[in-house]
N, C-alpha and C positions, 0 to 999 in steps of 0.2 A: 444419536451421536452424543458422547459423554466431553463433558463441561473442559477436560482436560485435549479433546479434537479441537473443539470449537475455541478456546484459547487458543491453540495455535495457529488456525485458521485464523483469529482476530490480528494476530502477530505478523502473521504472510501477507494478509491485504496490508493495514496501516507499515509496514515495514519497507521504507522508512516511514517513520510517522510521528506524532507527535505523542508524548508521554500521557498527555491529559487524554487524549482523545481516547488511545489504545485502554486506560482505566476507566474512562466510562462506557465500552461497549465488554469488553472485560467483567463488569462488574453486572451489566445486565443481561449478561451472556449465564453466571455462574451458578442459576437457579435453575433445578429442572423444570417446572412451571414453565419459565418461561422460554424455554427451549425447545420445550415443548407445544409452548403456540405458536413461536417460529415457525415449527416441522407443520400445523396445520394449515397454517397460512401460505405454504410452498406452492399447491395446486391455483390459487385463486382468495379473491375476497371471502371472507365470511363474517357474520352478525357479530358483535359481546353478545348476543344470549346463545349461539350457539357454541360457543367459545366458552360462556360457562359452563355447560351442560358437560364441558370435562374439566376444566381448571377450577378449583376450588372459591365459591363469588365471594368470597369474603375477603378475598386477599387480589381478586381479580385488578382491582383497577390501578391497584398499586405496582402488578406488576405491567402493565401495558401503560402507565407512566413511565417506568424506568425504559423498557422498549423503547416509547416514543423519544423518550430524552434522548438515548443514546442513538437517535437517528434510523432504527432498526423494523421501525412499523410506522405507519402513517395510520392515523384515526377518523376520518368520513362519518360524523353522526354515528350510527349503531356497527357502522360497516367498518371492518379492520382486513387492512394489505401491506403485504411488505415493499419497505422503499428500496428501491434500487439497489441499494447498499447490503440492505438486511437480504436480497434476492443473489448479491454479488455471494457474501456471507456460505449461506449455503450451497451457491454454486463451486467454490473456490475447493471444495474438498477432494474434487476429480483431477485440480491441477498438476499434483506431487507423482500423477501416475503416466504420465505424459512420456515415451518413449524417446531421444534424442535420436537425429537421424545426420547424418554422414554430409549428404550435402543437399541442393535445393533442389531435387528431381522432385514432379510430383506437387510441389509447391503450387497454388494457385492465387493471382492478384488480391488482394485485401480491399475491403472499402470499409471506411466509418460506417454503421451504423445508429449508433446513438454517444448523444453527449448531454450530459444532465450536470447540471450543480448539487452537490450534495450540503455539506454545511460548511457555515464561514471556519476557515483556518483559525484553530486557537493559538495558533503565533500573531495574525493578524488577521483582526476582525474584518478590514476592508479588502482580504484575497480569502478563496474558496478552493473546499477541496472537489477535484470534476471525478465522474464516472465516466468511462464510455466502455464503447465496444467495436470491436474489428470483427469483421467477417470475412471469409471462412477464420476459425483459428490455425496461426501460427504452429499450435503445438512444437515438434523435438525442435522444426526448421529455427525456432526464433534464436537459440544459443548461435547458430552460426551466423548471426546479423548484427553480434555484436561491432564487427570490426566498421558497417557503415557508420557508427555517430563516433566522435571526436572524442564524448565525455559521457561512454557507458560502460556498464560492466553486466553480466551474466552472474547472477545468482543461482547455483546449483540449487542452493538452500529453500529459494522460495519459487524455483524452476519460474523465474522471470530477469525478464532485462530492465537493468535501470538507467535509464536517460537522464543526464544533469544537465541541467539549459541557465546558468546565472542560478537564480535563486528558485526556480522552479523543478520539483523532481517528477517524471514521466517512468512508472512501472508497470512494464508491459507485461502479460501472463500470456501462458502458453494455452489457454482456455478463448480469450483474445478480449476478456477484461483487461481494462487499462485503469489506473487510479494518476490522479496528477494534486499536485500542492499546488499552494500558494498563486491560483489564477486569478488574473485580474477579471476575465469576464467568459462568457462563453465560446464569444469570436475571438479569442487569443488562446482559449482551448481548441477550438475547430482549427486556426492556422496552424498551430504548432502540429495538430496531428496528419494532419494533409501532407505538412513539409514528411513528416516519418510515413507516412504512406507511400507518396512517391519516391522516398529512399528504396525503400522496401520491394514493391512492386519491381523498380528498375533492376533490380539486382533479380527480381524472380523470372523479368521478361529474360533478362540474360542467360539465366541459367547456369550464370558461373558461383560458386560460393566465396565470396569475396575473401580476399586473402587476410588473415589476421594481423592486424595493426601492430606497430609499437607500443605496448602493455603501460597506458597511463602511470610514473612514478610518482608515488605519494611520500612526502618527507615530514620531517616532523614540522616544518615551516606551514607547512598548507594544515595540520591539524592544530597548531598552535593559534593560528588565527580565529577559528572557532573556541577554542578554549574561552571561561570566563574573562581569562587573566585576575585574577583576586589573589593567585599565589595562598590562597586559601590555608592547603595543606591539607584538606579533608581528605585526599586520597593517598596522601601516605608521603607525596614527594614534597621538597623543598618550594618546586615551585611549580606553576603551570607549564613551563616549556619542558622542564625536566619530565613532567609528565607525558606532555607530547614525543618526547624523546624513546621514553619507556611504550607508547603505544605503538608506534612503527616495528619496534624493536620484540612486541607481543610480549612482553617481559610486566603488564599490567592487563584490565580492562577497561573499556569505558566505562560500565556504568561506576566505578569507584569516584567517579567526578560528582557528586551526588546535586551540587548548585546544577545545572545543566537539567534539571528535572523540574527547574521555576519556570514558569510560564514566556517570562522574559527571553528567554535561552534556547526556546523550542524549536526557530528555526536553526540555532548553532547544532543543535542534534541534530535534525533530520539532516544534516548536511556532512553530519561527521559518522553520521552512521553509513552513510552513502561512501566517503573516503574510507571507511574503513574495510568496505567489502573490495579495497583495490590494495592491501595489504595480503 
C-alpha cells in the first residue's frame, strides 16, 4: 500500500480527530520503511533482528521510534506487534468497499467484543481516545441506523456513522471498528457502547428499518460557538461569526481558520468537523 492509501486511511480512522495526532501518525506513516514493517508485523509478533534482515539497521531503530511514537507498534524487549490502532490502521482499507443495503433483513444482533484505551487525547491529557469492536460487522446495514441517535450523521465519505454524546465523538465503521474521543475511563466507554448496542440490536430484533428522523439543522450559531472568536481575520472574513456565516452557506472552508489547528482549540475542531458533515 502506497503512502498516499495509507494517508487516507489515517484521515478515515482520526476523522473526526485531532490535528496533532492525524500529523504524527501521518508523518510515521510517509516512509516506505516503515510501511513496510507495518505490512510484516500484520501476521503476528516478530524479532528487530528479524526485522532487520529486511529494513535497512542503520536507520532501524529510528524508525520504529517514530512507529512507537505515533502509537502504531508496541516494542516488548527484541519482540515488535502492532497495537490496536496500527492493526485497526491496516484493517480499515476494506471499509470504503462495503456495499449499502436497503433495509435490515439479514442483519444479525451485535455484541462488544473488545475495548482498549489507546492514547490520552491531545485536547486533554486527563480523557482518552478508546478502540473497540462490534461483532458480526454492521457493514451496508449501519447507514440505515442512522435515524436511532438523536445527534448522528452518516458519512458516505468514511462509510461510517458519527455519534455526538456532549463532548465525546463515537465513529462507528462498517468493518465494526469503532474509535471514541475524549473518554473519561474505560467503564464510560463500555456504557456508552452497550447503550448503542441495545439501540441497535432492538431495531434488528424488530426487523423494521427505522424511519428517518428530522435531518439535525446546523446554523451558523452552533458553528460560531466553536470558533476561536479572536475575529482574527486570518481567513479572510471581518470576523469570526461572519465566518461561520460563510461556512453554512459553503461559500468558505474550514481549514482557512488556521488558529483552530493550536492544541488549545483541538477539541473545537473535532467538534466542528462533526457539525460540518450535517451541512
Amino acid at each position: 500500500m502506497n503512502y498516499h492509501n495509507f494517508k487516507s486511511l489515517i484521515q478515515m480512522i482520526y476523522m473526526p480527530g485531532s490535528p496533532a495526532e492525524i500529523k504524527l501518525v501521518s508523518n510515521a506513516m510517509s516512509n516506505a520503511a516503515r510501511r513496510q514493517i507495518m505490512s510484516l508485523l500484520k501476521d503476528g509478533s516478530i524479532s528487530k533482528e528479524d526485522i532487520g534482515k529486511t529494513i535497512r539497521q542503520s536507520m532501524l531503530d529510528y524508525h520504529l521510534q517514530l512507529l512507537q511514537q505515533a502509537g502504531l507498534i508496541a516494542i516488548k524487549g527484541e519482540m515488535l506487534e502492532l497495537t490496536d490502532f496500527g492493526r485497526n490502521i491496516l484493517e480499515s482499507k476494506t471499509e470504503k468497499s462495503v456495499e449499502s443495503k436497503k433495509d435490515l433483513s439479514g442483519s444479525k444482533p451485535i455484541d462488544v467484543v473488545e475495548v482498549r484505551q489507546l492514547l490520552p487525547c491531545i485536547a486533554d491529557k486527563s480523557k482518552y481516545r478508546i478502540i473497540a469492536r462490534l461483532k458480526p460487522p454492521l457493514g451496508g446495514a449501519l447507514k440505515l441506523l442512522e435515524p436511532l441517535f438523536p445527534r448522528a450523521r452518516y458519512s458516505e465519505k468514511l462509510g461510517a456513522l458519527i455519534i455526538q454524546k456532549g463532548n465525546i465523538i463515537i465513529t462507528a465503521y462498517s468493518t465494526g471498528n469503532v474509535t471514541m474521543t475524549m473518554i473519561s475511563s474505560t467503564d464510560e466507554a463500555e456504557q456508552i457502547l452497550d447503550d448503542i448496542m441495545k439501540n441497535i440490536n432492538a431495531a434488528i430484533e424488530k426487523g423494521i428499518t427505522p424511519a428517518p428522523g428530522e435531518k439535525v439543522r446546523v446554523d451558523h450559531n452552533d458553528i460560531y460557538k466553536y470558533l476561536p472568536g479572536t475575529n482574527c481575520r486570518i481567513c479572510g472574513e471581518q470576523s469570526c461569526y461572519s465566518f461561520a456565516i460563510r461556512l453554512v452557506g459553503k461559500e468558505t472552508k474550514l481549514d482557512r481558520c488556521t488558529p483552530l489547528l493550536e492544541q488549545r482549540y483541538a477539541v473545537n475542531l473535532e467538534h466542528l468537523k462533526v457539525l460540518m458533515e450535517y451541512l
